[in-house]
ZAMARGU-4260 file (C-alpha; in steps of 0.2 Angstrom, whole numbers, plus 5000, padded with zeros to 4 digits):
<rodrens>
0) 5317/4635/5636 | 5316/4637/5655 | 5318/4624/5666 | 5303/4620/5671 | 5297/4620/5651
5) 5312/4605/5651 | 5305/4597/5665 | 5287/4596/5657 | 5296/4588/5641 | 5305/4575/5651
10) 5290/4572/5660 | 5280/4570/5644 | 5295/4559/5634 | 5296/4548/5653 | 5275/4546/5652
15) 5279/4540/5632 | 5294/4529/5635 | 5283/4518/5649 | 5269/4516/5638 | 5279/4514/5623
20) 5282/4496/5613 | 5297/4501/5605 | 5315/4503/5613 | 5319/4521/5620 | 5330/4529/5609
25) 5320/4527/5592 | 5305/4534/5604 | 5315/4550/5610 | 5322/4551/5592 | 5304/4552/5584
30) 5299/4563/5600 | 5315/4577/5595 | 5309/4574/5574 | 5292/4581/5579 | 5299/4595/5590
35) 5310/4603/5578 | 5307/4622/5589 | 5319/4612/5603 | 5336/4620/5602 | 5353/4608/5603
40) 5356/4613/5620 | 5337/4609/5627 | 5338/4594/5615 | 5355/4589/5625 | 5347/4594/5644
45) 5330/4583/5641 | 5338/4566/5634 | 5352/4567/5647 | 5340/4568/5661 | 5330/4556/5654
50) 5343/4544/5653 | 5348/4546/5670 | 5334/4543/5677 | 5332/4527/5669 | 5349/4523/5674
55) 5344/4526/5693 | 5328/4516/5687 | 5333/4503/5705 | 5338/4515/5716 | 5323/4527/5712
60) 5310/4513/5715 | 5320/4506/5730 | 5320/4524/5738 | 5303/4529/5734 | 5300/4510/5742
65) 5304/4517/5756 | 5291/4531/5757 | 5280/4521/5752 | 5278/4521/5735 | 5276/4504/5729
70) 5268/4510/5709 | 5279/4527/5707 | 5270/4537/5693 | 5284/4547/5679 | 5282/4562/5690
75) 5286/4557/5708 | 5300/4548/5698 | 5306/4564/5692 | 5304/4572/5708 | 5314/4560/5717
80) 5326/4559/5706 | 5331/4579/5706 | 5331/4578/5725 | 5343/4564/5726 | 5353/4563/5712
85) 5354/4579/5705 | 5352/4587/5723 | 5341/4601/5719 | 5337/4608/5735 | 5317/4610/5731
90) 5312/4601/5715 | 5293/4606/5718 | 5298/4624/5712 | 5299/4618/5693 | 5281/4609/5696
95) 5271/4626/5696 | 5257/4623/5685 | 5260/4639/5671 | 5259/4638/5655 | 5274/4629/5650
100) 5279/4620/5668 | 5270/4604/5673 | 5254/4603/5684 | 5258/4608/5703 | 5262/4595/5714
105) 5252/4589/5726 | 5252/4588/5745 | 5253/4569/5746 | 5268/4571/5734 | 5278/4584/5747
110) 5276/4570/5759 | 5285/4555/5750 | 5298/4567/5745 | 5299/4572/5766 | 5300/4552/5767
115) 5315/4550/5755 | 5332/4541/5763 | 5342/4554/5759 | 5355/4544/5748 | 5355/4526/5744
120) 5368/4517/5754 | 5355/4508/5761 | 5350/4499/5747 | 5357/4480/5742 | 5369/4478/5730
125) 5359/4471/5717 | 5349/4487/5718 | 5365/4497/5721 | 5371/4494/5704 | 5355/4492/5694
130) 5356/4473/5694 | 5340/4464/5687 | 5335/4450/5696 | 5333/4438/5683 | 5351/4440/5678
135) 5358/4442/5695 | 5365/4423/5694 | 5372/4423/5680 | 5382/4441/5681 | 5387/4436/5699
140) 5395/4422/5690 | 5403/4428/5676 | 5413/4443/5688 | 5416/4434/5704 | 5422/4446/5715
145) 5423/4461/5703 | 5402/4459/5702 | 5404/4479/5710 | 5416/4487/5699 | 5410/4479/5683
150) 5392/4482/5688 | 5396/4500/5692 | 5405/4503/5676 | 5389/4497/5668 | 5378/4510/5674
155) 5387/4526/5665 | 5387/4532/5647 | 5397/4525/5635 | 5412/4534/5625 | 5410/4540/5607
160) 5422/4528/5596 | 5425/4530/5579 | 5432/4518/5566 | 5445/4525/5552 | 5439/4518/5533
165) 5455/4512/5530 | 5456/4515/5512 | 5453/4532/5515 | 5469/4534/5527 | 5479/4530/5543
170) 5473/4537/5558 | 5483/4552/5562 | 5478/4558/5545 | 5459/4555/5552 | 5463/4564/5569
175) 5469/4577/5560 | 5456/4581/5550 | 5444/4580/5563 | 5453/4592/5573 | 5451/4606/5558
180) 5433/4602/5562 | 5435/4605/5580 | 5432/4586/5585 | 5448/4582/5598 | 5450/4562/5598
185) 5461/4552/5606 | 5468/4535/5598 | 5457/4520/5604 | 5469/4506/5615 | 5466/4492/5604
190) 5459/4494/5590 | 5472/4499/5576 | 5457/4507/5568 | 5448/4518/5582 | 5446/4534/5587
195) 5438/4540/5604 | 5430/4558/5605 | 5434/4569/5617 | 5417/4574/5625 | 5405/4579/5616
200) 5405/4579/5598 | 5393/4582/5581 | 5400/4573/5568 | 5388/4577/5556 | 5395/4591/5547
205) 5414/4585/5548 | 5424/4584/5532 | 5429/4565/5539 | 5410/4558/5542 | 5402/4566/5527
210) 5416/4558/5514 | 5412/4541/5522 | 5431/4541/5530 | 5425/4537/5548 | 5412/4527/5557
215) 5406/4530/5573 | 5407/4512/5582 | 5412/4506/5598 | 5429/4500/5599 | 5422/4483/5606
220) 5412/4478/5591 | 5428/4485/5579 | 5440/4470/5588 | 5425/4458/5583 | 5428/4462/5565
225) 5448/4462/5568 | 5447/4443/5576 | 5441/4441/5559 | 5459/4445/5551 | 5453/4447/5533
230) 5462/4450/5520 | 5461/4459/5503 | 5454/4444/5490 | 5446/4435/5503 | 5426/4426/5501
235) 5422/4432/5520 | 5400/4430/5528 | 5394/4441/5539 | 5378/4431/5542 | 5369/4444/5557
240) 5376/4459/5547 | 5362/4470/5553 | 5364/4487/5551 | 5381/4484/5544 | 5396/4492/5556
245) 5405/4476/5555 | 5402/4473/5538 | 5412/4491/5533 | 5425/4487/5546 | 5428/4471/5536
250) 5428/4479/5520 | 5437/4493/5526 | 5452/4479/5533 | 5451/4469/5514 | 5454/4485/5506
255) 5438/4483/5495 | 5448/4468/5486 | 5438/4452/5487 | 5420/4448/5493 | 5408/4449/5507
260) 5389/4442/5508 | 5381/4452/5522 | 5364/4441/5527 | 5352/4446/5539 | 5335/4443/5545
265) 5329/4459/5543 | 5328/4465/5525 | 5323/4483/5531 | 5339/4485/5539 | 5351/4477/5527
270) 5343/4490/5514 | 5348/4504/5527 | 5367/4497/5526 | 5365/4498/5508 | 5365/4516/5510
275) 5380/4515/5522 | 5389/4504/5510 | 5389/4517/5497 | 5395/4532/5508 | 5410/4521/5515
280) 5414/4517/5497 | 5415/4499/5498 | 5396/4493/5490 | 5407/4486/5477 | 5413/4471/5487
285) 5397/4468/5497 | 5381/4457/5491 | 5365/4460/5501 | 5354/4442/5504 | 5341/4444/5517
290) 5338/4427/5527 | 5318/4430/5527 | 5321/4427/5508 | 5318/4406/5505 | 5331/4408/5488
295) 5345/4415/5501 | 5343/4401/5512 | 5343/4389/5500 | 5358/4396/5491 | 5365/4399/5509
300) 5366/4377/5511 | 5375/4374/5493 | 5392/4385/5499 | 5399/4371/5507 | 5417/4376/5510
305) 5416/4392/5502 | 5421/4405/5512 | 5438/4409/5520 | 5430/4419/5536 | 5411/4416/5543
310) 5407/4431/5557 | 5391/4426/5566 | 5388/4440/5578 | 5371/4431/5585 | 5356/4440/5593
315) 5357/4441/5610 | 5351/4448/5628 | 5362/4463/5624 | 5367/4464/5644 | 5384/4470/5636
320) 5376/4488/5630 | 5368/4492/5646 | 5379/4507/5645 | 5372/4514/5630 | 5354/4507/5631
325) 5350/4508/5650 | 5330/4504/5648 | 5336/4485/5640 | 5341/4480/5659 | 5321/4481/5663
330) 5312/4481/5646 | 5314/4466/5635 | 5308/4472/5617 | 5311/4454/5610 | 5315/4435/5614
335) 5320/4430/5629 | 5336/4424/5634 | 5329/4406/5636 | 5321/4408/5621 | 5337/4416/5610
340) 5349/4402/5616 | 5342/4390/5604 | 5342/4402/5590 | 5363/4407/5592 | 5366/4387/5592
345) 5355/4383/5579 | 5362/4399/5570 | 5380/4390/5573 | 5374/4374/5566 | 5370/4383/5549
350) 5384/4392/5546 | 5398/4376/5552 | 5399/4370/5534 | 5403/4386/5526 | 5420/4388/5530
355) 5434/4382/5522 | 5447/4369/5530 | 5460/4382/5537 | 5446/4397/5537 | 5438/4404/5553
360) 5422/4404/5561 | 5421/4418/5574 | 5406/4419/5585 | 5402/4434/5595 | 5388/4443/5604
365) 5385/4459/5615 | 5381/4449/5628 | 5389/4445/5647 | 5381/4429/5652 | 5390/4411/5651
370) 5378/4403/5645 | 5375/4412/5630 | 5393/4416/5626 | 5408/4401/5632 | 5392/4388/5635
375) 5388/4389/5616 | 5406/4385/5611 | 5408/4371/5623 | 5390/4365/5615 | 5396/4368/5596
380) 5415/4360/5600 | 5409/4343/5607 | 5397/4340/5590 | 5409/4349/5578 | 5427/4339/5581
385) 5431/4349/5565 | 5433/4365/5573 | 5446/4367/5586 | 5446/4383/5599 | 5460/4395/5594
390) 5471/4406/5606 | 5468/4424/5602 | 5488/4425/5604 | 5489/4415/5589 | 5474/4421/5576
395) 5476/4440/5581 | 5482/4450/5567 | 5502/4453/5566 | 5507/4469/5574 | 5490/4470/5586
400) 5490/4465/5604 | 5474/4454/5607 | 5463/4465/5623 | 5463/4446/5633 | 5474/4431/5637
405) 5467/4416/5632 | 5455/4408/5621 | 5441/4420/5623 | 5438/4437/5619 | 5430/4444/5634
410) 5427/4462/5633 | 5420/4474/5649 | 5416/4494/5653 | 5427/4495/5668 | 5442/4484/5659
415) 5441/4489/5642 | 5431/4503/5644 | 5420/4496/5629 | 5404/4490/5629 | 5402/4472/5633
420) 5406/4461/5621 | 5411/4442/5619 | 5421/4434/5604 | 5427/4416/5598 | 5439/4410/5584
425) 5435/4393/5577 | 5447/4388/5566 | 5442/4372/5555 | 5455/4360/5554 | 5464/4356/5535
430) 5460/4337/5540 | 5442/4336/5539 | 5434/4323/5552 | 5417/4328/5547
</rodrens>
């Protein structure tokens, strides 16, 4: 494709994301489905500039602000974003109306591009670093002085990480047979099980991915499922499973000796992880009971004491995936966070007496504000004397150092270089005061 056939796409995907009711990616996914003619590298060009655009979402809007553009159409938006962030000299030039280029642009659109601050230093610091304004508080408060870093860190792409099935091998073995497949990794910091692409990679045709020997997930959500510490034999809930990443990872760690009940709401996508189940080798130990299903509940409130492990990985506002999902900072494509608060603690409240006395509950969430995260615990703590906080030094599995000090696992971009994510062990006390 020529660039300016590119340009008419990513105006086309832009115009289509906007209007769209569904989260970006699965609309570009279904957009690239239909276009099969796009080759790899035109397919890789479009979604990258799409991307960035919406990560300079703030910054666009501030700067086209300025000239004043209050309502900045998909176009001027690309326009402005060429000029200053990908400082093309004369964007206009790819505007030239043929057959394959978008319409020509227009005189008034000349003149807000001549009205453009030529950079945006300008702009506050909310705006600077893509900050929403209804999460402002609570993200100022969470990092303090390092709002600027953190913040910063939020608004690149993520890393590729991939998790090793650990029945299948160690991870040298893994990095090894990746690198016959051309597909250079480096070993993840903390996670015993990771594995973190070089650049870029297709996975799709390695020996690795398609004998269900590695997963691709971010190193973050892996150290969820090794706060979990499972063990071969164990009864272990994953009650959020899904689409089923933690799920394998705790399979992969039991060995595929024991048991695991993956529930989730969603019965569509727990039949998706069905199918990951069975390429990662480990459906054997893994029973499926969707939540929307009134027999799973009910059978969900006779397990009193039954499991060793409960992971509860609540929905959340998903401030902790901006990296990977930049369009979530502006779009909510479900509850709000006032609204999903009651949810995680009534989620909490249902899941309390499932584990046994000396078994863990860990509750975790992609999320970087307080008060869904540290707030909850100290909620479910003072009505649950059973449960006691533990240290991650103490719980974390032998031969692992925890990411954090302390009794919470707090997990950012810029110190981690993972997505966002929170984590709490609850261990229930062998003494029962319930």
């Amino acid at each position: 494709m020529i660039i300016s056939a590119r340009m008419l796409a990513v105006l086309d995907l832009l115009e289509r994301t906007q209007k769209s009711p569904i989260p970006m990616d699965l609309t570009i996914g279904d957009y690239m489905r239909n276009r099969r003619y796009i080759g790899s590298k035109d397919r890789t060009d479009i979604v990258e500039r799409i991307y960035g655009i919406v990560r300079h979402h703030a910054r666009l809007n501030w700067a086209l602000e300025q000239a004043g553009v209050t309502v900045p159409s998909a176009r001027i938006k690309l326009l402005a974003y060429l000029l200053l962030v990908e400082g093309r000299e004369d964007p206009t030039v790819y505007f030239d109306g043929t057959k394959y280029a978008p319409p020509q642009v227009t005189q008034d659109e000349i003149d807000v591009l001549h009205r453009l601050p030529k950079n945006f230093d300008a702009a506050p610091s909310d705006v600077l670093f893509e900050c929403p304004a209804n999460y402002s508080a609570s993200l100022h408060a969470y990092f303090g002085k390092d709002f600027d870093v953190e913040m910063e860190a939020l608004c690149h792409g993520a890393t590729l990480d991939l998790r090793i099935n650990c029945v299948a091998g160690d991870r040298e073995k893994m990095k090894e047979s990746l690198e016959k497949d051309k597909v250079e990794t480096d070993l993840t910091p903390y996670s015993p099980w990771g594995l973190r692409a070089k650049g870029k990679a297709f996975l799709g045709e390695t020996k690795a991915f398609r004998s269900g020997h590695i997963e691709i997930q971010d190193e973050g959500s892996q150290l969820i499922a090794l706060a979990c510490d499972v063990q071969p034999g164990m009864q272990v809930l994953d009650y959020c499973a899904g689409g089923g990443g933690k799920t394998l990872a705790l399979a992969s760690a039991m060995r595929v000796k024991g048991r695991i009940v993956a529930m989730d709401l969603e019965e569509a996508r727990l039949a998706k992880a069905k199918t990951r189940f069975k390429r990662a080798k480990v459906s054997d130990i893994i029973e499926t009971r969707p939540l929307s299903d009134e027999k799973s509940r009910k059978w969900l409130r006779r397990q009193k004491q039954s499991f060793d492990v409960a992971l509860v990985d609540v929905p959340c506002s998903g401030t902790g995936t901006w990296r990977r999902n930049p369009d979530t900072r502006w779009r909510n494509y479900g509850p709000s966070v006032e609204e999903i608060i009651p949810v995680q603690a009534d989620i909490l409240e249902r899941v309390a007496g499932v584990v046994k006395p000396g078994g863990r509950l860990v509750y975790a969430t992609c999320s970087l504000l307080p008060e869904e995260n540290e707030q909850q615990i100290e909620k479910f703590l003072a009505g649950h004397p059973e449960y006691e906080l533990a240290d991650l030094q103490d719980v974390w599995p032998e031969g692992c150092k925890p990411p954090c000090e302390g009794k919470y696992m707090r997990l950012t971009p810029k110190r981690h270089n993972t997505d966002g994510f929170f984590a709490a062990v609850l261990i229930r006390k062998d003494d029962d005061l319930e």
